[in-house]
N, C-alpha and C positions, 0 to 999 in steps of 0.2 A: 504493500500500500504506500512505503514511500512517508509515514507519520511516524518512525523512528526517530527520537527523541534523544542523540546520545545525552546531554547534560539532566537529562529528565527522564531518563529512562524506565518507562513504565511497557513492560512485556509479559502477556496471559498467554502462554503457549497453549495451546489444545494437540491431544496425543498426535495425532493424525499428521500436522505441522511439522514437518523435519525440517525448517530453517532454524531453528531454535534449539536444536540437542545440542548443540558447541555454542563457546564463544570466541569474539575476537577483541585482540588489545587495539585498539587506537590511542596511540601517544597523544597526549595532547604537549605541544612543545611549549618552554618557557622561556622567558627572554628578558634580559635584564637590562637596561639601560641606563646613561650616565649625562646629565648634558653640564658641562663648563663651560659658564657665562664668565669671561674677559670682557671690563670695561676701563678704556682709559676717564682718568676724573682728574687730569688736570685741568689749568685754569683756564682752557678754551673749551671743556665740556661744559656747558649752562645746564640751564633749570629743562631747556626746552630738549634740547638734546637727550639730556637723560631720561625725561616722559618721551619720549620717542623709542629706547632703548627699552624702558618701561614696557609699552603697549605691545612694539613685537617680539618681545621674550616672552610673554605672556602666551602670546598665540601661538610661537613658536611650542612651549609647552605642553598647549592644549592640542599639539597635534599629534608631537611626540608621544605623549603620553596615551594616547589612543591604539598608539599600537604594539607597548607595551605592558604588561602586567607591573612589571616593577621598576619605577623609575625615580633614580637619583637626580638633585638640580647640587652644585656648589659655585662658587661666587667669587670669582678675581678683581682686585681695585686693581688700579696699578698709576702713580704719575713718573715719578724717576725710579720707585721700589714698588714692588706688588705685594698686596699681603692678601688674604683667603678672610672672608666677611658673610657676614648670614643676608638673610635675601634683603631684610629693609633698610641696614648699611650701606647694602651693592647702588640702591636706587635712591637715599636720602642723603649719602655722606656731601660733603661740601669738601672740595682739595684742591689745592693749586700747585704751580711748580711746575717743573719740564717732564718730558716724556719718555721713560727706553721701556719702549715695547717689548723687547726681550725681557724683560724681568715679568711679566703675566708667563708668558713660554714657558719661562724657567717655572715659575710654580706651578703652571699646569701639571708639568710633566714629575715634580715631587709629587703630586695630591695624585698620578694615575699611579704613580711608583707605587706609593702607601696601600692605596686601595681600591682599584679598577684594572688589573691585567686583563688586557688586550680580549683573550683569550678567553674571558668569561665574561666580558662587558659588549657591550656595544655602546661606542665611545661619540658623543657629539659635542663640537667644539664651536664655539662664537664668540667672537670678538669685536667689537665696539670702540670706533676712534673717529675724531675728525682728520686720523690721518696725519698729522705733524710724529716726528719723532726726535730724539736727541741731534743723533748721526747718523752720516750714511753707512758710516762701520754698525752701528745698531740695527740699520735694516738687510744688512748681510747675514747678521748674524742670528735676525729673525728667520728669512730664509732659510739657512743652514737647519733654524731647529725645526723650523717644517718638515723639508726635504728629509732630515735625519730620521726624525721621530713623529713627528705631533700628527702627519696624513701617514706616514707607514700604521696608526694604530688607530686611526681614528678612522666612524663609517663618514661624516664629513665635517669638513671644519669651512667655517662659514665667518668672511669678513665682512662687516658690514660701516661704511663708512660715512658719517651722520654727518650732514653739511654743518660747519660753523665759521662766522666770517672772522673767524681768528686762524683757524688751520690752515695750513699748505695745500693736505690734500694727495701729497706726495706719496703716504708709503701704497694706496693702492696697485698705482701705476708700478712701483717697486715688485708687487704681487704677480701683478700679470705680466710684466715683463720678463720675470724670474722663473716663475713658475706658472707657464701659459699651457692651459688646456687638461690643467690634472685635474684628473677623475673624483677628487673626494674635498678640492678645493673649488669655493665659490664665492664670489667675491660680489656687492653690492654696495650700488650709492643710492644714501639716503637721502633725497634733499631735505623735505620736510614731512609732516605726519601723513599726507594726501599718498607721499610716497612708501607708506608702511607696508602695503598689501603686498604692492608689486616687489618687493624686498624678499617678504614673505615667499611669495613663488618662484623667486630665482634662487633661495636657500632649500627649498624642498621638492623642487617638481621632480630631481633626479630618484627623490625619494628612498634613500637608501639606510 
């Protein structure tokens, strides 16, 4: 009949019925997930910036989380030093100062050391700047931990770069020049809130 119910499974066999004298296993699979949220909050990310960051993390989550059972968020600040902060730090602190993007890198990858291998997580990564950084030795060296580590373990790592009329704007460019057309990097400009959606579907349509 086709009204087999695995999660509900209610079965009256009658003798006659030989579909029913065995059973079978169906696995149901589990899946664990991770997402690290990197945000620069030096003093060219504002108030608007960050409700920007705000609104598509949110959604970002609410997709993620849909498809799987169990999922982890954790939380990188970062201006010239990055530290690890709970979710309404990530989106309320106030920081100023210069930028090395490589210091969020570098803690990402202690916090997946600790407790996300590779190999039992499924690893989602996003990061949040208007794109200024210290040096250009600093976006070398961001590269480098890409290239190295951060997209060798993660399903995708996702730049998103928030207009502010204080930034360069520069390290995107640095991104796609460097590392053009990889499979699990995706890079997006935000201009403003109008432009959240469209962010949103050039981070996930690959859907991985």
């Amino acid at each position: 009949m086709g009204a087999y119910d695995p999660v509900r499974p209610i079965v009256i066999p009658v003798k006659e019925d030989m579909r029913y004298k065995a059973f079978r296993e169906d696995p149901v699979m589990e899946a664990a997930a991770v997402i690290i949220y990197m945000m620069d909050v030096s003093g060219s990310m504002g108030g608007e910036q960050k409700e920007i960051v705000r609104i598509e993390s949110y959604w970002i989550d609410t997709w993620i989380r849909s498809q799987y059972d169990g999922l982890e968020t954790r939380f990188i600040i970062h201006d010239a030093t990055a530290r690890e902060v709970d979710r309404e730090t990530f989106f309320r602190t106030k920081e100023s100062g210069g930028t090395i993007i490589s210091s969020a890198y570098k803690k990402a990858i202690e916090i997946l050391d600790a407790d996300y291998p590779a190999s039992d997580w499924n690893i989602y990564l996003f990061h949040f700047s208007d794109g200024d950084n210290w040096s250009n030795q600093d976006n070398k060296d961001c590269i480098q931990l890409l290239a190295d580590r951060l997209l060798r373990d993660a399903n995708l790592f996702g730049y998103g770069q928030v207009e502010s009329p204080y930034g360069s704007g520069q390290f995107i460019r640095e991104l796609e020049k460097e590392l053009p057309d990889h499979e699990k990097l995706v890079t997006s400009k935000i201009r403003d809130r109008e432009h959240i959606v469209d962010s949103i579907r050039d981070f996930l349509r690959k859907g991985k």
